[in-house]
Backbone as a chain_set.jsonl record, in Angstrom:
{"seq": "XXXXXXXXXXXXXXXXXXXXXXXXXXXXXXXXXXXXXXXXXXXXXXXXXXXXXXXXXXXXXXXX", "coords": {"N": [[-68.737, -100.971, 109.242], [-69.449, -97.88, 110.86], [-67.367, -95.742, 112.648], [-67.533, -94.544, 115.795], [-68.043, -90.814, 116.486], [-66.443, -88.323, 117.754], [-67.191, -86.665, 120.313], [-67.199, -83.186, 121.923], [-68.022, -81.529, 125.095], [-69.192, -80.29, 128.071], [-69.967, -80.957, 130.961], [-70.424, -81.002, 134.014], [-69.346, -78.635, 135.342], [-66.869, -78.717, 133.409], [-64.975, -78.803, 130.806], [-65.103, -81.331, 128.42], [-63.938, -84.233, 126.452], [-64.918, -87.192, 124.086], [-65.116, -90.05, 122.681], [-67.762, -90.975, 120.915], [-71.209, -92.249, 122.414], [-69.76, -93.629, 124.764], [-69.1, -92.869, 127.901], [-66.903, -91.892, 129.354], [-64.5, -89.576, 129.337], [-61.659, -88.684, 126.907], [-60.342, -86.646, 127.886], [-60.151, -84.083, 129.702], [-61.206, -80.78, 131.193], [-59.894, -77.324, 131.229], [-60.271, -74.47, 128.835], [-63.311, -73.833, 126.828], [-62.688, -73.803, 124.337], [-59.769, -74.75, 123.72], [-60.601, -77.39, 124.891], [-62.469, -78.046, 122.843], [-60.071, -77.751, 120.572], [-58.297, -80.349, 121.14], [-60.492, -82.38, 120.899], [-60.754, -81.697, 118.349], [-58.536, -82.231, 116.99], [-58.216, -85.22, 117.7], [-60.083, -86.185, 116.55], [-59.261, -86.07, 113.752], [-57.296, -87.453, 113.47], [-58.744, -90.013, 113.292], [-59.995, -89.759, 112.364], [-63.089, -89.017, 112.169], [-66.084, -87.51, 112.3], [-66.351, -84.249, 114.715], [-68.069, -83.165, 117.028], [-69.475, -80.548, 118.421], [-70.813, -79.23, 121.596], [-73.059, -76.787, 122.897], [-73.758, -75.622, 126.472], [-76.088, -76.55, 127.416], [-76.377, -78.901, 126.089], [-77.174, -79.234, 123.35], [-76.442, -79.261, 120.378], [-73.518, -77.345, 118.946], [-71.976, -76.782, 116.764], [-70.752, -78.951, 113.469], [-67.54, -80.482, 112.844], [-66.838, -82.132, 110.206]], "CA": [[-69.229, -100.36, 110.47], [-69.168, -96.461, 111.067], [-66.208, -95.178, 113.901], [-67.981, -93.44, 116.545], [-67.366, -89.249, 116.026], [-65.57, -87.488, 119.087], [-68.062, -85.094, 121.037], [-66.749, -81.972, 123.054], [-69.234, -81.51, 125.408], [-69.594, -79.837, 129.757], [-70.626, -81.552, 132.519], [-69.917, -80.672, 136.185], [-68.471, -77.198, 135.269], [-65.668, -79.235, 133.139], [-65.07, -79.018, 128.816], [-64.903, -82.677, 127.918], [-64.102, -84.826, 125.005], [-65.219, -88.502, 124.41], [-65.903, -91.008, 121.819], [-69.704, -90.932, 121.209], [-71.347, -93.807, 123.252], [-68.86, -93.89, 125.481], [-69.678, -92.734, 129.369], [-66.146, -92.115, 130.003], [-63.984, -88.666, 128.648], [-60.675, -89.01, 127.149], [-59.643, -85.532, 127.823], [-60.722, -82.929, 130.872], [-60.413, -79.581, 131.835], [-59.369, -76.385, 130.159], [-61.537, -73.933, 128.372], [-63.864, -74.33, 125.906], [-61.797, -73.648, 122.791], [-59.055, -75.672, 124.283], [-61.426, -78.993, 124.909], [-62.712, -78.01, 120.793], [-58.755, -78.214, 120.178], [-58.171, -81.526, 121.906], [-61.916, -82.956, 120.407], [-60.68, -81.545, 116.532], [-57.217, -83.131, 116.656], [-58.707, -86.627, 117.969], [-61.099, -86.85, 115.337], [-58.775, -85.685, 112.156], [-56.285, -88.356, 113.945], [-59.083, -90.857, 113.88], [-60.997, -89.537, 110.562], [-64.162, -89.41, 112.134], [-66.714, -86.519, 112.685], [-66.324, -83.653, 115.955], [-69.345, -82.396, 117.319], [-69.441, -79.681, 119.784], [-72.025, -79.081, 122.029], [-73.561, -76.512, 124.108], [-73.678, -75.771, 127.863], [-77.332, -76.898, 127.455], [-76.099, -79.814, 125.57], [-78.016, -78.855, 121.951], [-75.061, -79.101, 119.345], [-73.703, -76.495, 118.586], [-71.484, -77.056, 115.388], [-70.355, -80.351, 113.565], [-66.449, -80.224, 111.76], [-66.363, -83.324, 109.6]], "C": [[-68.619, -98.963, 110.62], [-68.238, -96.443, 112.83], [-67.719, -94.134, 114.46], [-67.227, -92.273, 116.556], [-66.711, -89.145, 117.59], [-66.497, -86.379, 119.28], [-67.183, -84.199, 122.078], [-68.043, -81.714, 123.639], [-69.202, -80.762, 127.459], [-70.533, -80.611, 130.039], [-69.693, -81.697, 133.629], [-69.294, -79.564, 135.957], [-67.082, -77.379, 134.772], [-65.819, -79.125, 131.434], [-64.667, -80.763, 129.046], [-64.765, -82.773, 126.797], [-64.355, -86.261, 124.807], [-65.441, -88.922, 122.901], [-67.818, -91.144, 122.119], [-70.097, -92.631, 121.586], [-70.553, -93.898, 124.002], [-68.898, -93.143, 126.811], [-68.017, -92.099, 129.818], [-65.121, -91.312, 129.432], [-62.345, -88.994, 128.261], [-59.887, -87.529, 127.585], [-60.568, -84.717, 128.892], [-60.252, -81.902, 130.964], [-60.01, -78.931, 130.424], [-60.304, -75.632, 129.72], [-61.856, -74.51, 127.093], [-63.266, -74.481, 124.655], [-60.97, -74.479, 122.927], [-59.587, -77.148, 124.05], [-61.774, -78.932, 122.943], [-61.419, -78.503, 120.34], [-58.307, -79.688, 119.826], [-59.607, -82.297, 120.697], [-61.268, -83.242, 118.685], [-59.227, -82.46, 116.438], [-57.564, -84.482, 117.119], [-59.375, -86.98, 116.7], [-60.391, -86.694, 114.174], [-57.694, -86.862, 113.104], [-57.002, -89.497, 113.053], [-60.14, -90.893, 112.34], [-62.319, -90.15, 110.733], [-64.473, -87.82, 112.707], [-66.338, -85.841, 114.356], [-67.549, -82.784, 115.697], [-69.089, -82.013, 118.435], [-70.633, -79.079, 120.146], [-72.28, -77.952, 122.775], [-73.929, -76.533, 125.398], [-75.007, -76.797, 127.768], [-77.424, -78.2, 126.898], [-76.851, -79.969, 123.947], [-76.271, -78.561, 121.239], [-75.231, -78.062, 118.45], [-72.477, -76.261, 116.865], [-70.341, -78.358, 115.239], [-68.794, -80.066, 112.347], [-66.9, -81.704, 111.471], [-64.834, -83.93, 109.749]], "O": [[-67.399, -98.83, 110.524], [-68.551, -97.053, 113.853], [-68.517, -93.406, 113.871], [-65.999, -92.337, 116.616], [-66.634, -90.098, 118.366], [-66.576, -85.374, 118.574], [-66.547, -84.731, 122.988], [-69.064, -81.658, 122.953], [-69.196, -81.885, 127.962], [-71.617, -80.875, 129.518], [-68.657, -82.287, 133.936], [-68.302, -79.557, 136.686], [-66.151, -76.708, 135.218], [-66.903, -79.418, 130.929], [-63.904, -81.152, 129.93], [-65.158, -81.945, 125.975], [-63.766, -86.794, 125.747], [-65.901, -88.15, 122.061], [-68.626, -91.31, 123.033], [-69.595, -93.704, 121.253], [-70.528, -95.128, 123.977], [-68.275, -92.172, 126.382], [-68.069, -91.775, 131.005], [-64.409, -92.069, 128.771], [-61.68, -89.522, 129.153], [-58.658, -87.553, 127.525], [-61.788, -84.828, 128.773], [-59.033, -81.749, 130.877], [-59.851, -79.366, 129.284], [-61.416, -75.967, 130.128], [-61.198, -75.295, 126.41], [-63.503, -75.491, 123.993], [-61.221, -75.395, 122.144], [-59.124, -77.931, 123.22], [-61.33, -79.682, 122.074], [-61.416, -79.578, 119.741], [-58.037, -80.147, 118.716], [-59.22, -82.68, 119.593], [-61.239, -84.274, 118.015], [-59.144, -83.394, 115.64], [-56.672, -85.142, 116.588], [-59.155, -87.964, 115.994], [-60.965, -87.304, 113.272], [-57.095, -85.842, 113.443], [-56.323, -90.03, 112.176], [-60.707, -91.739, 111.649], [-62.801, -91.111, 110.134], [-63.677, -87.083, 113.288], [-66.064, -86.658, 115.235], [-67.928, -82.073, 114.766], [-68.621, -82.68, 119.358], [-71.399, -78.516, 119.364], [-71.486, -78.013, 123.713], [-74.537, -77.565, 125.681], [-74.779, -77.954, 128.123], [-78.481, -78.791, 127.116], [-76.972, -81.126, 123.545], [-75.327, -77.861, 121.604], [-76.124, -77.744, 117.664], [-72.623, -75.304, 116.105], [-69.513, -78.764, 116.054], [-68.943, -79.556, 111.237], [-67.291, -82.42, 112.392], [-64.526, -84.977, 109.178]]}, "num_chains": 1, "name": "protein.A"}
C-alpha cells in the first residue's frame, strides 16, 4: 500500500501542510516558502512525495 504524499496547500488566508486525504493540517501559518519548508521536511522524514499547490489550488510543483 502507497503512504499518502504531504500537500502544502492555502485556505482561509493560511499556508498549510497535510497528509493527502486527510481534512485536517499538521502544520499552520507562516509564509509560503516556510509552509514548502515544513511540507519538504515531513515528506523526506516520511519518504513520500510533496506537492505544492497554488492559491487557486492547481499544483504547482511536485519534489519527490
Amino acid at each position: 500500500m502507497v503512504k499518502p504524499g504531504i500537500e502544502t496547500y492555502s485556505e482561509e488566508e493560511q499556508w498549510r501542510s497535510r497528509h493527502q486525504g486527510s481534512d485536517r493540517p499538521f502544520a499552520i501559518g507562516g509564509t509560503k516558502a516556510e509552509q514548502q519548508q515544513r511540507g519538504r521536511d515531513a515528506a523526506q522524514r516520511e519518504g513520500v512525495e510533496h506537492i505544492i499547490k497554488n492559491l487557486d489550488g492547481t499544483v504547482h510543483k511536485s519534489d519527490p
